[in-house]
C-alpha positions as CSV (number, residue, x, y, z in Angstrom):
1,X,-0.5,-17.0,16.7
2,X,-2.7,-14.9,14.5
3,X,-1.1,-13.8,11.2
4,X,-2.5,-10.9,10.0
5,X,-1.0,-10.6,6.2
6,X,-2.1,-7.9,3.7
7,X,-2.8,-10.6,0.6
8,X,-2.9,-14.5,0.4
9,X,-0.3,-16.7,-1.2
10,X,-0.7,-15.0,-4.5
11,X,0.9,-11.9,-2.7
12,X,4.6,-12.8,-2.9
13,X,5.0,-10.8,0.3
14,X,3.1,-12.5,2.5
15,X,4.1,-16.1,0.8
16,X,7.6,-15.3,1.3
17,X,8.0,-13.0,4.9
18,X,4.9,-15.1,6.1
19,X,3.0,-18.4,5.4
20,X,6.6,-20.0,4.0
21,X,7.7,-20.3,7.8
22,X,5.0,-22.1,9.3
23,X,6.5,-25.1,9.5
24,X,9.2,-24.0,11.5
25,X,6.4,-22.3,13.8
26,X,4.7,-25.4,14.0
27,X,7.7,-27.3,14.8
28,X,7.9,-25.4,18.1
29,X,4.2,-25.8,19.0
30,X,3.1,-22.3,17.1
31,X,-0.4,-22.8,16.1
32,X,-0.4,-20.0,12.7
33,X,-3.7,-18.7,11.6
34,X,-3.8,-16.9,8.5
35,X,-6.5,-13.5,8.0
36,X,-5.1,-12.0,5.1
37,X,-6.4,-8.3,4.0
38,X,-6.8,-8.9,0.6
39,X,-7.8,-12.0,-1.5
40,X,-6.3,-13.8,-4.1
41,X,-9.3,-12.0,-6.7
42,X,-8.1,-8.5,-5.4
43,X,-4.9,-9.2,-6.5
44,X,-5.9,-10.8,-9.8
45,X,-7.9,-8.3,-10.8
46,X,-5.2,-5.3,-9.9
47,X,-2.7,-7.0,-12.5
48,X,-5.4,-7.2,-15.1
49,X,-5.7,-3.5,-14.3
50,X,-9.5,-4.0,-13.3
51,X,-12.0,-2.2,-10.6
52,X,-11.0,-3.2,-7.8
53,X,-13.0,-0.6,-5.3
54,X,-15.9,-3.2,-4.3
55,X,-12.7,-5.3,-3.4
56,X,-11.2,-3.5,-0.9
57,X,-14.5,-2.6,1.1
58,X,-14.8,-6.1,1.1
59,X,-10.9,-6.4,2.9
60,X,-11.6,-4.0,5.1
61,X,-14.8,-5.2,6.6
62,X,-13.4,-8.8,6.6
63,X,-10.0,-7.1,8.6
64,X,-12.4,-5.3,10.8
65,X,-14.5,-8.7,11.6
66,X,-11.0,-10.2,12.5
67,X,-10.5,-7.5,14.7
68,X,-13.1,-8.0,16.2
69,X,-12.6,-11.9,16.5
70,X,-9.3,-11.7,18.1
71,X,-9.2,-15.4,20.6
72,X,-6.8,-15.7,23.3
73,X,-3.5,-15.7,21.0
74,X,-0.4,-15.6,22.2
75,X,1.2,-13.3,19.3
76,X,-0.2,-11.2,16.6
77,X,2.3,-11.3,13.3
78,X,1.1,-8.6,11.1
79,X,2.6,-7.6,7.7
80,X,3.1,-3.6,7.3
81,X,-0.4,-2.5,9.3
82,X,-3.6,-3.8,10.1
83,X,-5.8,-1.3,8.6
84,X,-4.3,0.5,6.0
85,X,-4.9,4.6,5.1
86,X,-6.5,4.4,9.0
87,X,-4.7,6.4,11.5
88,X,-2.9,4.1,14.0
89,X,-4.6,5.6,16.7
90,X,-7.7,3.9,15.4
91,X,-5.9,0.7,14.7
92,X,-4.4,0.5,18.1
93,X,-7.7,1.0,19.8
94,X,-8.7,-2.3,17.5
95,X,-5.5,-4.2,18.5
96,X,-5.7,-6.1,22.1
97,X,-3.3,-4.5,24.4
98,X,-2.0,-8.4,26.1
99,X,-1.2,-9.7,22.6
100,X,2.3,-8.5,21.9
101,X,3.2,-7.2,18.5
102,X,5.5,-8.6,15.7
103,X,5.1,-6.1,12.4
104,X,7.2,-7.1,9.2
105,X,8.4,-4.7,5.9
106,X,9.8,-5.9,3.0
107,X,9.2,-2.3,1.7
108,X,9.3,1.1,2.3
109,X,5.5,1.4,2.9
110,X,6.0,4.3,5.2
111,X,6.5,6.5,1.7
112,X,3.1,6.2,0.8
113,X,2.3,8.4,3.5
114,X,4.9,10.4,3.8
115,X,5.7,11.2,0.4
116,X,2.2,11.5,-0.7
117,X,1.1,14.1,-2.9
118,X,-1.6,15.5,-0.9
119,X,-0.5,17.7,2.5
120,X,-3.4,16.2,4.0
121,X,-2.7,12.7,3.9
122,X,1.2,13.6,4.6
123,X,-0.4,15.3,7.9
124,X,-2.8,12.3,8.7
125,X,-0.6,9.4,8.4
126,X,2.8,10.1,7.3
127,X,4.1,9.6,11.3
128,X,1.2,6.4,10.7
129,X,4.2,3.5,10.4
130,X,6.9,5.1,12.4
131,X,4.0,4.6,15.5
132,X,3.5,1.3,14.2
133,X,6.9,0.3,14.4
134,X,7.3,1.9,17.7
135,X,4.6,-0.3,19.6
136,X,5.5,-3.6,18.2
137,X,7.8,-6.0,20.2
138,X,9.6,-6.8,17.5
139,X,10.1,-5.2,13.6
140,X,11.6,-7.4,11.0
141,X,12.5,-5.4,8.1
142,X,13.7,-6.8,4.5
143,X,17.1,-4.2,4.6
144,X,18.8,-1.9,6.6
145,X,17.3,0.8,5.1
146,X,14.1,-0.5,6.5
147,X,15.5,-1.1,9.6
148,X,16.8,2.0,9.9
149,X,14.0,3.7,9.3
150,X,12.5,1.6,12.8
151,X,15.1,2.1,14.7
152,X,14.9,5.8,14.0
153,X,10.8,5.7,14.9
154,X,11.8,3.8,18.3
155,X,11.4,0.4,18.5
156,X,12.7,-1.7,20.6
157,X,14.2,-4.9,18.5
158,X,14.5,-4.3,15.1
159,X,15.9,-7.7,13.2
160,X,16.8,-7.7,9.8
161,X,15.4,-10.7,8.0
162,X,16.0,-11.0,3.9
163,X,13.0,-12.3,2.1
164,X,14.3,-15.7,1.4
165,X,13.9,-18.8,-1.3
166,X,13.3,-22.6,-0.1
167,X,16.6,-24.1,-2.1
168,X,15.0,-27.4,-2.1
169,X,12.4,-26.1,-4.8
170,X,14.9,-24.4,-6.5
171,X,17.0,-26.3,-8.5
172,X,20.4,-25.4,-10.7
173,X,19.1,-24.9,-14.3
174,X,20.1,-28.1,-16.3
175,X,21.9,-28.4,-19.7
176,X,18.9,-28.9,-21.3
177,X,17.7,-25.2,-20.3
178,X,20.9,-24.3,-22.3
179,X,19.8,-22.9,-25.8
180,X,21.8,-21.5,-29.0
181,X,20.0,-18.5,-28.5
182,X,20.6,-16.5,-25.0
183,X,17.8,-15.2,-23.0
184,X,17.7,-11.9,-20.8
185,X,14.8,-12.5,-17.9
186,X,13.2,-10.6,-15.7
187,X,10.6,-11.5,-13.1
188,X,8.0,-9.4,-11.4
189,X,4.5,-7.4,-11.6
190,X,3.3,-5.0,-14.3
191,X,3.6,-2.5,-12.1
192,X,7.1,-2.8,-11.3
193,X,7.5,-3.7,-15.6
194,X,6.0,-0.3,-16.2
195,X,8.6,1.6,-13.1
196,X,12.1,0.0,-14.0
197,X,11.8,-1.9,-17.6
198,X,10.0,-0.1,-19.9
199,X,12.7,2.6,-19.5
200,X,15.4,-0.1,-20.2
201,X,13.3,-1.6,-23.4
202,X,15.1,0.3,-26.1
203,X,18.7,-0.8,-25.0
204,X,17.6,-4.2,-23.9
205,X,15.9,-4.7,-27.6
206,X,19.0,-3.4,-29.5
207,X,21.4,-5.5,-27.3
208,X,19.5,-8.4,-27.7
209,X,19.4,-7.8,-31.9
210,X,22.9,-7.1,-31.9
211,X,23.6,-9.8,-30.4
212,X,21.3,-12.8,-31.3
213,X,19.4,-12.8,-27.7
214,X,15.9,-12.8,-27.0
215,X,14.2,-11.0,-23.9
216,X,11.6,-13.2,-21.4
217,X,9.4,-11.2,-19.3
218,X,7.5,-13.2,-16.5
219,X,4.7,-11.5,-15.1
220,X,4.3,-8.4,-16.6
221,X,1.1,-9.2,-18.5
222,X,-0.5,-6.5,-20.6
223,X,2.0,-3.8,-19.0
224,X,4.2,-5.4,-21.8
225,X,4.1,-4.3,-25.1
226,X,4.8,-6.6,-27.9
227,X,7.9,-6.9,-29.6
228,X,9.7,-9.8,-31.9
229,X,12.2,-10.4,-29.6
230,X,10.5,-10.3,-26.7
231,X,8.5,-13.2,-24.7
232,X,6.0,-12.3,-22.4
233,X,5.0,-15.3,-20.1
234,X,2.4,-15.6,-17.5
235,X,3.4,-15.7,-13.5
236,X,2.4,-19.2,-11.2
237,X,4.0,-20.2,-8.2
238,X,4.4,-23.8,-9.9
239,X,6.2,-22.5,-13.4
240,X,8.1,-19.5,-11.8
241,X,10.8,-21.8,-11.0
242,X,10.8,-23.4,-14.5
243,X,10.5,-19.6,-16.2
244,X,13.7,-18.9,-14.4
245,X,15.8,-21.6,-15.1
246,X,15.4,-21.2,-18.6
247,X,17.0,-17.7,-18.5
248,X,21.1,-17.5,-19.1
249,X,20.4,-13.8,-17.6
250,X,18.7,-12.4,-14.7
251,X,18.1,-8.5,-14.7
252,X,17.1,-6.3,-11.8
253,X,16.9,-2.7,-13.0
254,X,15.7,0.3,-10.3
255,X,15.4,3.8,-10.2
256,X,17.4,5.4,-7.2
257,X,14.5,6.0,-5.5
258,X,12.9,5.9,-1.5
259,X,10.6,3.8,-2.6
260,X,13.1,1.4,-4.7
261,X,15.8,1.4,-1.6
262,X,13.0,-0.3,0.2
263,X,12.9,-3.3,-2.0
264,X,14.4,-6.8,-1.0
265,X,16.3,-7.8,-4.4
266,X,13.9,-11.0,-3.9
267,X,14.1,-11.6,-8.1
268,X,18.0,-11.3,-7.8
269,X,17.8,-14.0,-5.4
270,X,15.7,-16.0,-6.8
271,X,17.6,-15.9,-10.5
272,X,20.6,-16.9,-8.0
273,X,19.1,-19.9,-6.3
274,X,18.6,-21.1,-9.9
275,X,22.5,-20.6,-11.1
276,X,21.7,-17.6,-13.3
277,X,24.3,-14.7,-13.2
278,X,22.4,-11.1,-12.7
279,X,22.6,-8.1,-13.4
280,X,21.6,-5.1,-11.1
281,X,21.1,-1.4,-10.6
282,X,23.5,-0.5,-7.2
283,X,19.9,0.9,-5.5
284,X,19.6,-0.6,-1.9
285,X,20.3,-3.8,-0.4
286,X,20.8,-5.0,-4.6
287,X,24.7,-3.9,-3.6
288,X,24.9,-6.3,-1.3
289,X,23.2,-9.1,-2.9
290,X,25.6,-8.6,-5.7
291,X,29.1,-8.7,-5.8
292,X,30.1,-7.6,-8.7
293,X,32.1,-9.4,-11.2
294,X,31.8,-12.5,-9.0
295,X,28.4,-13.7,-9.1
296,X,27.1,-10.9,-11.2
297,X,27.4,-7.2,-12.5
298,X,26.1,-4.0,-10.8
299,X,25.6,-1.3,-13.5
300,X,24.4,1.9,-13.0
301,X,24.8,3.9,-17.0
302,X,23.4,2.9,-20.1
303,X,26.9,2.1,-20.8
304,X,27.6,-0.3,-17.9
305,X,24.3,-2.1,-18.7
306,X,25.6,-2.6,-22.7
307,X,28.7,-3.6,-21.6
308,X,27.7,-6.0,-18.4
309,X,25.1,-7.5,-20.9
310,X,27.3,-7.8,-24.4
311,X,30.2,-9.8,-21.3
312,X,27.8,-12.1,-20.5
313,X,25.9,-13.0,-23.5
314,X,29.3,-13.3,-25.6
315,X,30.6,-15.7,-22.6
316,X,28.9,-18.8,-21.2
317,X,31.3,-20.3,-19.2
318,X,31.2,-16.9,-17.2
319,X,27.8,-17.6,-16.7
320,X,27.9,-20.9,-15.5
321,X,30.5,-19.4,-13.3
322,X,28.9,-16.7,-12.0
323,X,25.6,-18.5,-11.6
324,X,27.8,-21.1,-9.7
325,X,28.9,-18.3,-7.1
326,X,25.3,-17.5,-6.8
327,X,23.8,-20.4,-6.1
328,X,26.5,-20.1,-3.6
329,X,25.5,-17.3,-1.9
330,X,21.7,-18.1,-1.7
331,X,22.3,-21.4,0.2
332,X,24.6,-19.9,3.0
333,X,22.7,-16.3,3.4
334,X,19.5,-16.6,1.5
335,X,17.5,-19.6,2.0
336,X,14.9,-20.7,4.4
337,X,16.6,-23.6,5.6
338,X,18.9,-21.0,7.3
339,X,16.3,-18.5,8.1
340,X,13.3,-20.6,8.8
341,X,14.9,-21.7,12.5
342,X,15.6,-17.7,12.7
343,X,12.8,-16.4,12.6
344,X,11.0,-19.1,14.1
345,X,13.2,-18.5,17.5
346,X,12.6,-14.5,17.5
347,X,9.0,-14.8,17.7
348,X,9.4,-17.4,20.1
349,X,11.7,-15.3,22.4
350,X,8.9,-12.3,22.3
351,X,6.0,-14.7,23.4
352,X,8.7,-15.6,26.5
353,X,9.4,-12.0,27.3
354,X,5.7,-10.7,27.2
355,X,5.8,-14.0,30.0
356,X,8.2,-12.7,31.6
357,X,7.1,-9.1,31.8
358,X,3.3,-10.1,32.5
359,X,4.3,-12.3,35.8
């Protein structure tokens, strides 16, 4: 199998929808090769809001030589597209025509095209995922709305598959993580910080005053501007865990967007797996990771967010509650020990029906 992923493990996309299940691929005699687009430095220097234009020639001479290199795989796994901003009838003259395709969104990509500001790129590519979608053998899409939005271009098995957590690195936060003071987290990139908090800031800060809480932001980096009451901490894949647990509060703010309906609610489920209670806008699949009042609060006014915030800080056995119900939910409809045997057995079953069809 040749994984074609757009970054490397510091992508939380391809970590998460990709590279996380090759054990289970391996355990049924998958052989996974990773070729991702971009490299870990791409990413790094995006997030320190850097030059990144020598990058991507780089990623997309290294994606053509893999093109290029294709062996005699049995499956070709590729996140979103293999070239993007090239029209698919370029990509699909790249692709071998034996190798059946598996394509996997864990957002609404298809938007950059299609909602773009210029008519000519609209023209060019905004059909450019729809025909993606349409040739692979199976799409595996992050929400129905994603899935619906496959179904609609014409492919053939569409499978809904949350981005998941491995519960067995994510642990219940302890009594120790338990503090005088209450902390509001959020997790993400400075690119989503700038979208959905910096909007929220002023009524986060005079919450958080009001009521003796301070604020944590993981991964938002120099997107954050200082303030007293505000921590900013760096992102890792070893302390992201740590960052979380250390939170009494998880928040997921969104915009009711196309492009936000197309997100996963991956930080809700990772506050989740962790115990911590969240709170959420009602955009997207976020309404059905959270049920509110039992393991958290949707909240859609500034008044709903003041009051879902002033519950939970002024109550911490709701919290441990709530968390509790969480942590719940993520082991029975949100881990990888349910999803990793899943997803494993779909892209088995293609590999046995291109067999089938090819004999």
């Amino acid at each position: 199998m040749l994984i074609l992923s757009r970054y490397g493990r510091l992508g939380a996309s391809s970590r998460l929808r990709m590279f996380q299940y090759e054990p289970y691929l391996r355990s049924i005699n998958f052989e996974p090769e990773q070729r991702p687009f971009f490299d870990d430095t791409y990413l790094m220097r995006l997030y320190q809001k850097r030059q990144t234009r020598t990058l991507t020639g780089a990623a997309f001479a290294r994606r053509l030589s893999q093109l290029f290199r294709i062996g005699p795989n049995k499956l070709l796994w590729i996140e979103k597209e293999a070239l993007p901003w090239v029209p698919w009838l370029i990509e699909r003259s790249m692709l071998p025509r034996s190798v059946p395709l598996v394509t996997d969104y864990d957002d609404a990509v298809f938007h950059r095209y299609d909602l773009h500001r210029l008519p000519f790129i609209r023209r060019l590519l905004g059909r450019k995922i729809d025909q993606v979608m349409a040739a692979s053998a199976l799409v595996t899409a992050g929400n129905s709305y994603l899935a619906d939005r496959a179904r609609a271009a014409g492919a053939d098995w569409v499978e809904i598959v949350p981005t998941v957590v491995d519960i067995d690195n994510y642990s219940l936060r302890s009594d120790s993580n338990v503090l005088d003071t209450p902390r509001v987290g959020w997790i993400g990139t400075p690119s989503t910080w700038t979208e959905f908090m910096v909007p929220m800031m002023p009524l986060l800060e005079t919450v958080a005053g009001a009521e003796d809480a301070r604020l944590t932001a993981v991964g938002a980096g120099k997107a954050a501007a200082s303030h007293p009451l505000l921590d900013i901490l760096p992102w890792s894949e070893q302390t992201e865990v740590t960052s979380i647990q250390d939170m009494d509060i998880g928040i997921m703010p969104l915009l009711d967007t196309p492009w936000a309906r197309g997100k996963c609610g991956y930080k809700l489920i990772q506050y989740m797996a962790c115990g911590v209670p969240v709170i959420a806008s009602p955009v997207g699949v976020n309404a059905e990771i959270v049920e509110h009042g039992v393991n958290g609060f949707l909240a859609s006014t500034e008044a709903e967010w003041r009051e879902a915030l002033v519950t939970l800080l002024r109550d911490p056995d709701l919290r441990r509650r709530m968390g509790a119900e969480g942590r719940k939910k993520v082991e029975n409809q949100y881990s990888l020990q349910v999803w990793g045997p899943r997803v494993a057995g779909m892209l088995k079953d293609v590999v046995e029906k291109s067999r089938s069809c090819s004999t």
